[in-house]
N, C-alpha and C positions, 0 to 999 in steps of 0.2 A: 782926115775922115776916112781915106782908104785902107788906111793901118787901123784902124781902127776897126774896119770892115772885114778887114783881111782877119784881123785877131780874133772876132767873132766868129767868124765862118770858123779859122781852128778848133776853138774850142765846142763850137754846135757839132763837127767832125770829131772831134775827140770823143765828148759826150756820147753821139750815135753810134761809135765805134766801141765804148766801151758798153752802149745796155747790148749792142748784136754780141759781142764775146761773153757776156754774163746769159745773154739767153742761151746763146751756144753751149759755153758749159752746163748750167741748167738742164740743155737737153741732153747732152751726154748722160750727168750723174742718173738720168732718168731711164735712161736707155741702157745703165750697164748692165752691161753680162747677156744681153739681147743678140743672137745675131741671125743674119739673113738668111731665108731661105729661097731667095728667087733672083737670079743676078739682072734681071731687068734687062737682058739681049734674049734668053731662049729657054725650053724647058728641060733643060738638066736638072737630074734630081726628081724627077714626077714623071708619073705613068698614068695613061689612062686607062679606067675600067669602066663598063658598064654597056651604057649607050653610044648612040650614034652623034652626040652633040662635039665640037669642034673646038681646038682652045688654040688662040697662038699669042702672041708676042707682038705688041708694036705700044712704041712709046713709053719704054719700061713698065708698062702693062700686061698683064696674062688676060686675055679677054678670051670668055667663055659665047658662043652662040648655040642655039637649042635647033637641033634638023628636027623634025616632026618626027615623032616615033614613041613605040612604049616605055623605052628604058631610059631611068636614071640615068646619067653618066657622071663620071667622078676624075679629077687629076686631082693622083695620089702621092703622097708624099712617097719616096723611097724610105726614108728612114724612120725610124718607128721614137715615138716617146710618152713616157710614162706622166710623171707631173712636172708639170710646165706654163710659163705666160708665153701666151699667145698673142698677137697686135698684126693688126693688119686693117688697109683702107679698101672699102669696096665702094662701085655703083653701076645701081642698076640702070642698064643704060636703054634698054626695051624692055616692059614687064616679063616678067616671070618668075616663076618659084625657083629658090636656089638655098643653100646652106654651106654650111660650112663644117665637113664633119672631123671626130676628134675621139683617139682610142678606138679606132674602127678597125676593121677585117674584112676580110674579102673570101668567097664562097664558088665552088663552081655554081652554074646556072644556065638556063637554058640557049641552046644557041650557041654554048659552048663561050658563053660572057662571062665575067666575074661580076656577083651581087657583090657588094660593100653593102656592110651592117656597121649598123655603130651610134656612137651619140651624133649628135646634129646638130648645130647651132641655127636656128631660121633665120633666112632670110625673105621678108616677107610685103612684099611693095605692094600688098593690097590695102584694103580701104582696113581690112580689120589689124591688119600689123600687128602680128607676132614676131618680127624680129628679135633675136637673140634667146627664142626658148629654147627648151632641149627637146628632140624627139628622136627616138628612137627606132633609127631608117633600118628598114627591112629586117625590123626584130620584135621590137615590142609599142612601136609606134600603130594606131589604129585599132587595139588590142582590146576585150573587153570593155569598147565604149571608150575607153585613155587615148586620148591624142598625146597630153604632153607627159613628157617625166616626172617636171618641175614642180605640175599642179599648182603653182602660182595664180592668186586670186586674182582677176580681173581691177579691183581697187589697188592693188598694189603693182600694176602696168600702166599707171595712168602718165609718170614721170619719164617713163623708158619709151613708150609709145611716143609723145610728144618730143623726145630729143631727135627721134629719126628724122633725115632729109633726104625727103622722095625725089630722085632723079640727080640726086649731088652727091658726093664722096660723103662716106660715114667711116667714121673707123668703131670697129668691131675691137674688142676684148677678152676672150676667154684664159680661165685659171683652172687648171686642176689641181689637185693638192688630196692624194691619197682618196677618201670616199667622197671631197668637196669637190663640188660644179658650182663656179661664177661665170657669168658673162656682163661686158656693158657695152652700151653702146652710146657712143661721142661723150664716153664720161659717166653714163647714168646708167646704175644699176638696174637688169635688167630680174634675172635668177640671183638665186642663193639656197642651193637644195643639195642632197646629200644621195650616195647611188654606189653599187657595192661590182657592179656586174661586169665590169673590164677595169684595169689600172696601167691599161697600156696597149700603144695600137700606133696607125699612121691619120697622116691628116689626111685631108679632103677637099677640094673647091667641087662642089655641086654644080650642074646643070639640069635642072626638071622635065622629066618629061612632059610634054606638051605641041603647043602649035609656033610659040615663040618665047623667047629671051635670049637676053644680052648681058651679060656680067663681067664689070671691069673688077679686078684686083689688082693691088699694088702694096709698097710697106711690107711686106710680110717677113716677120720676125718674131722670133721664140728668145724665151727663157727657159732654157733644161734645167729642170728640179733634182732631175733623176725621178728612180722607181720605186713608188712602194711598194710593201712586200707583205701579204700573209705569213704569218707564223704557227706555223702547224702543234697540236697537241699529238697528233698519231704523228709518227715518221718511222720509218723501215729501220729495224735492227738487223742484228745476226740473225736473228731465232722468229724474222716476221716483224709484224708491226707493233711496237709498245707504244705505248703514254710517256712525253715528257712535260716535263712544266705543270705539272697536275697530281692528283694523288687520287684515289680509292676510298670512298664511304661506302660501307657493308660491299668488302671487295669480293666477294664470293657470289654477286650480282653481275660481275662483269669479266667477259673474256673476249681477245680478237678473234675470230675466224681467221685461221691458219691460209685458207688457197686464197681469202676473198679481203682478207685485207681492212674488212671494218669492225669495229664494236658490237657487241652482242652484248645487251641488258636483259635479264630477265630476272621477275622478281612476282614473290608468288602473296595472296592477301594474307598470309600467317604471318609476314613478316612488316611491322609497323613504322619501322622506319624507311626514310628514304634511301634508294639506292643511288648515291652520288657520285659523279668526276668533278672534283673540283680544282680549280685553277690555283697554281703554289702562287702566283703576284696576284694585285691587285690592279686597275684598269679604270678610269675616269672617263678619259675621253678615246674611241674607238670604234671600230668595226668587230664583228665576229659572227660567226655563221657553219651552221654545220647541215651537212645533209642526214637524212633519217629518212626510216623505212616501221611504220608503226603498225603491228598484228595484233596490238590489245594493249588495252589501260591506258593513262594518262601521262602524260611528262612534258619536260621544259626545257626552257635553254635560262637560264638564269641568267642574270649581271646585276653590276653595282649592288652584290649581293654582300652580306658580312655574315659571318659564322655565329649561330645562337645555339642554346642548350634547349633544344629542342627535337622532338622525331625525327624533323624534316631536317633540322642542321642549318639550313641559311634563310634568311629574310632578306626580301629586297626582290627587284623587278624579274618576273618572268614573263618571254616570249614561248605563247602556250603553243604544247604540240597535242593536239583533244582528240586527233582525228577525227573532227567534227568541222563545225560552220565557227566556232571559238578560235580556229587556227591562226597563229599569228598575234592574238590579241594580247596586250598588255595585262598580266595580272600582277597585283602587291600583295606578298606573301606578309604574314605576322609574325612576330617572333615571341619569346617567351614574355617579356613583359611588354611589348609594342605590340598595338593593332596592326593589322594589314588595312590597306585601303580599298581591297577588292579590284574591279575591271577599271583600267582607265581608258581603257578602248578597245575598242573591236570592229570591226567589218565585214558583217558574214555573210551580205550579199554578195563581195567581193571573190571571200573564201568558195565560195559555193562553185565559183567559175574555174577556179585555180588549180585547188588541191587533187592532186592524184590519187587517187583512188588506191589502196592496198598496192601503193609504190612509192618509187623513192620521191621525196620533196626537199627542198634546201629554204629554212629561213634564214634570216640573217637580224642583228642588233646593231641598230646604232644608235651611240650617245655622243653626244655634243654640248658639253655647260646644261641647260635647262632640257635642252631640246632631246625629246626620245623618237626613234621610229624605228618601227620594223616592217621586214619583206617577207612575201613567200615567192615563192618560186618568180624572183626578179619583179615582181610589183610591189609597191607600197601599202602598205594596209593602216599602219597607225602611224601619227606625226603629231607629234604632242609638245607644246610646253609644261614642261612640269617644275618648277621651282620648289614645290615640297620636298622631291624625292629625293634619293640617294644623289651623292655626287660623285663616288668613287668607292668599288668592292670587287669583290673576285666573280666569274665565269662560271658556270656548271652545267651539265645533262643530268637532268632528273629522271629516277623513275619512282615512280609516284606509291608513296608506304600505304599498305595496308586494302594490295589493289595487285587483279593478276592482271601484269605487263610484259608486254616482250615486245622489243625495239633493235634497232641497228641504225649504226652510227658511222661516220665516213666525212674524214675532208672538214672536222672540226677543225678550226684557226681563229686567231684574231690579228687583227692589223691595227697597233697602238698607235692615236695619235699625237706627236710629240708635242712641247713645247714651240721647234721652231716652226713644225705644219698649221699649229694655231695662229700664231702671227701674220702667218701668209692667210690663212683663214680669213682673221678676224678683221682685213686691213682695210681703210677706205676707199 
């Protein structure tokens, strides 16, 4: 009976030993290419800016406390990264507001402080729990009525709000990936929105200003993607700045300003067709964004556009530039034997707050599979499913046929996204 006892106990020991080495491994393959950024004795590697709040070290923990005061305070990463998985376990250990920021920067400030601006991941232990949006700390956060980035609908927080545990370890999630913002938290998808406005920065562990809180962190470890990168159409020659990657429609519309370095369109209503830069590839999935400076007439930023025998020359999606309350909005151009679909969106309460007045502006395009949206001057104005539309064409600056125009142009690029940034995209 004891041998027999004994041979049991072995193999219940074998058996236990081997599911801990299959989870082991398991966590490994999970964890490759991850590595740490907090050795769990001290704060090497991080700096504090902002405020008066307190961070130290016990228990392989970085634990944040809040002194009463006005300012933020931040421990910041020393080293900066571009796209990357981010994993890290927090809890709030006395309430208070905190975050977790990501592609941030830092500012002089009053007092001779450094402000951090940047994205934000929330942390948010109150009754309404926004943990894991994105807000826009000391830039575009509280802005025209926008609290979040993300603009995610309250019905689709219902999954992510319910995974948080108040007062217990959560682990946090954040991805970037070129123009992509994910977060989860303990697993459950919180965002999934798109954002054009840094592609690189350091992290953050927040402390809120207030009258109290206590913030444990621990886990903390990245995946570096590396950086993504704008692709410029203007870039400095010999002889000043040309076009590359593009070509010239009615090229006698367009010259650079020699001292200043940007595009000059002008085109007068004699002349019926459009004055275009069009893009020599073609672009599916992407960012692109140009700044412009508009003194009269109509024009665009085209995409998922294709070349037709027409005046205008391309059909397919414009981001208008009206110099109006139109700014930004989605228009579908026609081509010779295709309709156009007209507006598929706009926001001109929005525009109305935005747009600079007879100065420079910057929109920007992004396409994603179905998804369309575009920016002005770093807010969102249209976010569209569109499954009709185009799914891949070339890039353009329009100046609009049969119309007296004159424009300026500066710091047109696009930022293509690949193949392997969609799979990081699209992943579960």
């Amino acid at each position: 009976m004891r041998k027999r006892i004994g041979l049991s106990l072995l193999i219940l020991l074998f058996l236990g030993l081997n599911v801990f080495l299959t989870q082991k491994v398991i966590a490994l393959e999970t964890e490759e290419g991850f590595v740490s950024l907090f050795n769990g004795e001290n704060l090497d590697g991080w700096v504090k800016r902002g405020g008066d709040a307190t961070y130290r070290v016990a228990d392989g923990e970085i634990i944040g406390e809040c002194q009463p005061g006005p300012f933020n305070t931040f421990l910041c990463s020393e080293q900066e990264f571009g796209d990357f998985i981010l994993k890290l376990d927090f809890k709030v250990a006395v309430p208070g507001n905190s975050g977790v920021q990501f592609r941030s920067h830092a500012r002089p400030d009053v007092e001779n402080r450094e402000r951090v601006f940047g994205y934000q991941a929330e942390i948010d232990p109150s009754d309404v729990n926004d943990t894991g949006r994105i807000y826009d700390e000391g830039r575009r956060g509280h802005q025209y009525g926008i609290i979040w980035l993300d603009r995610t609908p309250d019905d689709k927080l219902v999954e992510a709000r319910a995974a948080y545990k108040p007062g217990e370890w959560n682990e946090m999630e954040i991805q970037c990936v070129g123009p992509s913002i994910r977060t989860w938290i303990n697993g459950v998808q919180v965002v999934n929105f798109f954002d054009y406005l840094d592609l690189s920065g350091f992290l953050a562990l927040q402390v809120h200003a207030g009258n109290q809180g206590t913030i444990h962190w621990k886990n903390i470890r990245i995946k570096d993607l590396g950086v993504s990168e704008w692709h410029p159409f203007f870039v400095d020659g010999k002889d000043g700045k040309q076009l590359v990657a593009a070509y010239k429609f009615v090229p006698e519309c367009w010259k650079f300003n020699d001292e200043e370095g940007y595009l000059i369109g002008y085109h007068t209503k004699t002349e019926v067709r459009d004055g275009l830069i069009v893009s020599d590839g073609q672009y599916d999935n992407f960012a692109a964004r140009v700044t412009y400076q508009i003194n009269g007439g109509n024009s665009a930023l085209y995409f998922r556009a294709e070349e037709v025998n027409t005046s205008w020359l391309l059909r397919g999606y414009q981001n208008e530039i009206a110099g109006n309350e139109a700014e930004a909005g989605i228009w579908h151009t026609a081509g010779d034997q295709q309709p156009g679909r007209g507006w598929l969106g706009k926001n001109e309460e929005l525009v109305k707050k935005l747009r600079n007045e007879n100065d420079w502006n910057t929109i920007c395009s992004i396409a994603y599979k179905d998804r369309i949206m575009t920016f002005l001057n770093g807010f969102n104005i249209v976010d569209i499913n569109d499954p009709e539309g185009e799914k891949i064409g070339k890039l353009g600056l329009q100046l609009h046929g049969g119309a007296d125009v004159e424009m300026k142009f500066k710091d047109f690029e696009v930022l293509p996204i690949t193949p392997q940034m969609q799979r990081l995209i699209d992943r579960e």
